[in-house]
N, C-alpha and C positions, 0 to 999 in steps of 0.2 A: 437707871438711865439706859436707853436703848442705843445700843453699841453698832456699826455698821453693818454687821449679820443681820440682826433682828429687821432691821432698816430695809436690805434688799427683801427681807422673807415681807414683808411688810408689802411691799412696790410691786414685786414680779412680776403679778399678772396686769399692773398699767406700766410698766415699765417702757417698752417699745414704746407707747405713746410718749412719755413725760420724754424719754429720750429724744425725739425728735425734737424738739422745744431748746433741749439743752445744745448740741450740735449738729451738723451738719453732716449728710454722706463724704460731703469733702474729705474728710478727719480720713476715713478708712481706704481711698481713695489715696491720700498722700502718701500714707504709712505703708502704703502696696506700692508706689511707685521708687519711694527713697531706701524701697527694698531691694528693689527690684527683680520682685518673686518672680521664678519662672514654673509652669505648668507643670505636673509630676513632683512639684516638692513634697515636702511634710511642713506643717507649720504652727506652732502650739498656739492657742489663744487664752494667754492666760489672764484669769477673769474676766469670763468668756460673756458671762451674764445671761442676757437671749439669746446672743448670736451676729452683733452687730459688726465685728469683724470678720466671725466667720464665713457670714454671707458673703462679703468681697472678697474671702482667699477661696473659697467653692467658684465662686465667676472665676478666679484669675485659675482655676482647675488645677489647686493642691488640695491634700490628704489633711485633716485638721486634728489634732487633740486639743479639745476643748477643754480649759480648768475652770470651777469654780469653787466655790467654797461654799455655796447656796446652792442646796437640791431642788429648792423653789424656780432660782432663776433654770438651772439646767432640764427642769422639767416643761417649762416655757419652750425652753428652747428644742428639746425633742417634741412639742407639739408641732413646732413650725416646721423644723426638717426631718420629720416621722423617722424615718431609720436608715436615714441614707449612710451607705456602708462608707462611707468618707468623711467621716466623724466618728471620732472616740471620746467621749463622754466621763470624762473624770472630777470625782468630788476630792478637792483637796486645797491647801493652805499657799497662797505666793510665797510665803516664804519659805515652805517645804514642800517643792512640785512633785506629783508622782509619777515621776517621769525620767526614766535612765538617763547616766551621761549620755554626751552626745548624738541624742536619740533624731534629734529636730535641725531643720536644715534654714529657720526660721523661728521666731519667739517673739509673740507680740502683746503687749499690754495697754489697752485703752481706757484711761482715766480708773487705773488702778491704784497707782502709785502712791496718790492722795491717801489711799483708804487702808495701807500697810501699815503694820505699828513702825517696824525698820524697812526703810526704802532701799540701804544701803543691800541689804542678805537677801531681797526681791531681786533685785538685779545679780545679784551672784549665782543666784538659784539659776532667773532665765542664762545666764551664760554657762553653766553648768551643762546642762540640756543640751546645747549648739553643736551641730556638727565641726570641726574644724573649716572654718571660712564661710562658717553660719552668720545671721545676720540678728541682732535686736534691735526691735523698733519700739518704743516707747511713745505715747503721744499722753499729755497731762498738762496741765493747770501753769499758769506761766506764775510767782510767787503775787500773792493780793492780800487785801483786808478786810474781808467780807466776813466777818462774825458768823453771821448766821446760816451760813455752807456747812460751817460746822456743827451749830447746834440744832440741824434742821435737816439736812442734809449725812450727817456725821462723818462729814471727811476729818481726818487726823493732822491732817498737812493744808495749811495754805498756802498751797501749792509750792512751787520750788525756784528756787534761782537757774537758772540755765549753767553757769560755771559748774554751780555743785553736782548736775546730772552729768556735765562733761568731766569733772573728775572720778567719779561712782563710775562710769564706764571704762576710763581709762584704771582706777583701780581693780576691775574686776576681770582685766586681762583683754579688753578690745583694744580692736586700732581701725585707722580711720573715722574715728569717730567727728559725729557732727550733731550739733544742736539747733535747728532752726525755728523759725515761724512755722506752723503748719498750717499759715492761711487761713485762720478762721478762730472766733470766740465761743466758748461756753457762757450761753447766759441762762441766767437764774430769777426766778423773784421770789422775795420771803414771802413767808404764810400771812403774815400782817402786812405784807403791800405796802409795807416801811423802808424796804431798803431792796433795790435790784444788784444784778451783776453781768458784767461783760469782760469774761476774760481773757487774755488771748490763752493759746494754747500754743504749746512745741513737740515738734517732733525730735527724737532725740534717735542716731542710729550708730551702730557702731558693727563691726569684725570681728569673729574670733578667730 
């Protein structure tokens, strides 16, 4: 059975397409505002995929370490932004980032979270990273019943409760933390045009 890796090595190169389909620029847009990056940061993207965060922390003019776990998708994404020296380019696991303590002044994950075996050691990780008075933004799957995201798709999680992201954050040593709407649905259609989806999505942010 083909496990979420094999899946993006699979997509990569239509990926920026299928992505537009599934969200919105909204999504990267919010999760930079409830950040509220400022120019000169550093900011990890973790599972960074092509680049569809990245591109909005480049405009908002931070420094980015890109993580993914797929050399496929990261080679997509050095096609798009060829070798701009405000990116660093790292293959490695969410739930073990290669990337020092409080290295990042920002840590952000978009519709990642779904696709970790433990959500809980994903988020420890990104707040590990944090500079003191660093920020993580989460944006992922509001909790659904869509079968076939999973066996199609291979996400691990259908999606999450809002409470259990605000406790995961508050257990992993944030404060001010918040979980909201992020204004916008991930939708989906199966391979058999048997069952669609519209789901909301949250942003989740929190302090270290």
């Amino acid at each position: 059975m083909m496990g979420s890796k094999e899946y993006f090595k699979e997509v990569a190169s239509q990926w920026d397409t299928m992505r537009e389909g599934f969200f919105s620029d909204d999504i990267r847009e919010k999760a930079c505002s409830v950040a509220d990056v400022q120019k000169g940061g550093i900011s990890a993207d973790i599972g960074a995929g092509t680049g569809f965060i990245t591109e909005a922390l480049l405009n908002h003019g931070l420094k980015v370490i890109a993580v993914d776990n797929s050399e496929d998708m990261l080679e997509q994404m050095k096609k798009k932004f060829g070798s701009a020296s405000d990116i660093d380019y790292r293959l490695g696991e969410s739930e073990k980032l290669p990337i020092d303590d409080e290295t990042v002044d920002y840590a952000m994950a978009n519709m990642v979270l779904h696709h970790v075996e433990n959500p809980y050691t994903a988020i420890e990780e990104m707040v590990r990273i944090l500079k003191p008075g660093g920020k993580l933004v989460i944006t992922d799957l509001d909790e659904h019943n869509h079968e076939f995201l999973r066996t199609e798709q291979h996400d691990r999680w259908m999606g999450f409760k809002r409470a259990d992201v605000k406790n995961w954050f508050t257990k992993a040593g944030l404060k001010n933390v918040t979980v909201d709407c992020a204004g916008g649905n991930c939708c989906s259609e199966s391979e058999c045009g048997c069952d669609s989806a519209s789901v909301s999505i949250f942003v989740a942010c929190g302090e270290r």
